[in-house]
C-alpha positions as CSV (number, residue, x, y, z in Angstrom):
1,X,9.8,11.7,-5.5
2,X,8.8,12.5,-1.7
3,X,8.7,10.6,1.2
4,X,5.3,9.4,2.4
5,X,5.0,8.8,6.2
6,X,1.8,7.9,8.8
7,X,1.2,8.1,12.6
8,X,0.9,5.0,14.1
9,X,0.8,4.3,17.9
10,X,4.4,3.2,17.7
11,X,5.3,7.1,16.1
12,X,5.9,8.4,12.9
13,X,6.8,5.9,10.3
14,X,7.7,6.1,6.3
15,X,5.5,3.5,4.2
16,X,6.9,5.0,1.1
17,X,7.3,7.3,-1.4
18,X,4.5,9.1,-3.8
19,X,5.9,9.3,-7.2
20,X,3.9,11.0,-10.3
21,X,0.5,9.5,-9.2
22,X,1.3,6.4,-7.0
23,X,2.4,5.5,-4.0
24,X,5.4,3.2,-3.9
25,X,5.7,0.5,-1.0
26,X,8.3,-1.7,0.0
27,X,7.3,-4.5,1.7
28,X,8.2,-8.0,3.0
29,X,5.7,-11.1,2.4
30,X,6.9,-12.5,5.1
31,X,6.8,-9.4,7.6
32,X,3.4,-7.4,5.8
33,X,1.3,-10.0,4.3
34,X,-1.5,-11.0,6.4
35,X,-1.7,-14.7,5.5
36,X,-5.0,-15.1,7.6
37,X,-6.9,-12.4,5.6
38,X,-4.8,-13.2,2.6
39,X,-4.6,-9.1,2.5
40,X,-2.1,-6.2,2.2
41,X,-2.7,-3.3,4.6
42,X,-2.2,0.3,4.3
43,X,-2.7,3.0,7.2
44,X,-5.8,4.1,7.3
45,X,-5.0,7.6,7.9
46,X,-2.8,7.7,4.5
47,X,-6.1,7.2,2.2
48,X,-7.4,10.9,2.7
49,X,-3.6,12.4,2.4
50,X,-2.8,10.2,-0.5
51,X,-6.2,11.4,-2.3
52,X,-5.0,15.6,-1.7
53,X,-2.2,14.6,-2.9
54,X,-4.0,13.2,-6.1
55,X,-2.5,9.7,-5.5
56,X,-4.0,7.1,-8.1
57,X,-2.7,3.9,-7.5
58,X,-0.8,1.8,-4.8
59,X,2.2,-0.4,-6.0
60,X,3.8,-2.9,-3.0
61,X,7.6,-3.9,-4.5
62,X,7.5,-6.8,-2.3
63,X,11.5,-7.3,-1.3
64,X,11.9,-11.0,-0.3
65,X,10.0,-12.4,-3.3
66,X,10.8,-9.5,-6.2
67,X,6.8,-9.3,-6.9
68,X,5.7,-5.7,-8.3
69,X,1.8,-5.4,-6.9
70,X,-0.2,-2.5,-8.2
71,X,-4.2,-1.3,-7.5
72,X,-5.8,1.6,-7.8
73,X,-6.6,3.8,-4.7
74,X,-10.7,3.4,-5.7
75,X,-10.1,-0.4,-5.8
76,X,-8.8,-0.3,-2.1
77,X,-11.8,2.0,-1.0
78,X,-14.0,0.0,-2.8
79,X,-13.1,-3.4,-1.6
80,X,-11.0,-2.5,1.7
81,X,-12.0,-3.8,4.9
82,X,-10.9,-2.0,7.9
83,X,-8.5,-3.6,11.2
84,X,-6.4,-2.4,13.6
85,X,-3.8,-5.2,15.6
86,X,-2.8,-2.2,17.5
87,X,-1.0,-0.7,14.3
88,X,-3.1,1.6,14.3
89,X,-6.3,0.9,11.9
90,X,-5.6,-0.5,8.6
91,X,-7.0,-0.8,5.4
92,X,-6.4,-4.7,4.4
93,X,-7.5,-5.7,0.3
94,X,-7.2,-9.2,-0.2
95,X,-4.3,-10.0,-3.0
96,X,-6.6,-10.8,-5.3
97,X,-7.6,-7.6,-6.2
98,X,-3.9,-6.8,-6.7
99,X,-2.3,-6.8,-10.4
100,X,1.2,-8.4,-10.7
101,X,3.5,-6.6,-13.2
102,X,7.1,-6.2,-14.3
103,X,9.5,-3.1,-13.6
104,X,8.6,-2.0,-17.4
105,X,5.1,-1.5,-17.0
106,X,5.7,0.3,-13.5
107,X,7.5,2.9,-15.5
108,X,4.0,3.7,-17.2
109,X,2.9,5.2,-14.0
């Protein structure tokens, strides 16, 4: 496992760690989720480096509510929308393009 990490205007920060082929996030709902766009974001910086790094999917483990949230990295470039709320610009999906599963299935990854 290694640690992922971004620049963003506030400095360096970890968002999570790459494992086999995905990128593993932990997240709040009630912190991360942006409730107006109804969307999860990711750096926008981390696409290109998660993509080197032959990065295939994106899985949030959402801490306050237990949820496992998985997409593929195409699905986020595909569907993405770009915004910066001076984060740093983000890559926001809507949730609906995110797949619940359980800790089993993650393991498949």
């Amino acid at each position: 496992m290694m640690v992922f990490k971004v620049a963003t205007p506030q400095g360096i920060k970890r968002i999570g760690e790459v494992k086999g082929n995905t990128l593993i996030k932990h997240v709040q709902r009630s912190k991360h989720f942006h409730r107006r766009f109804k969307a999860w974001g990711i750096q926008a910086e981390a696409i290109p480096r998660l993509e080197r790094l032959r990065v295939k999917h994106i899985c949030l483990e959402v801490q306050d509510t237990g949820e496992i949230l998985i997409v593929p990295l195409e699905v986020l470039k595909a569907h993405g929308f770009a915004f910066d709320f001076g984060h740093g610009k983000q890559i926001f999906l809507r949730e609906e393009y995110w797949k619940t599963i359980n800790n089993r299935q993650l393991s498949l990854f």
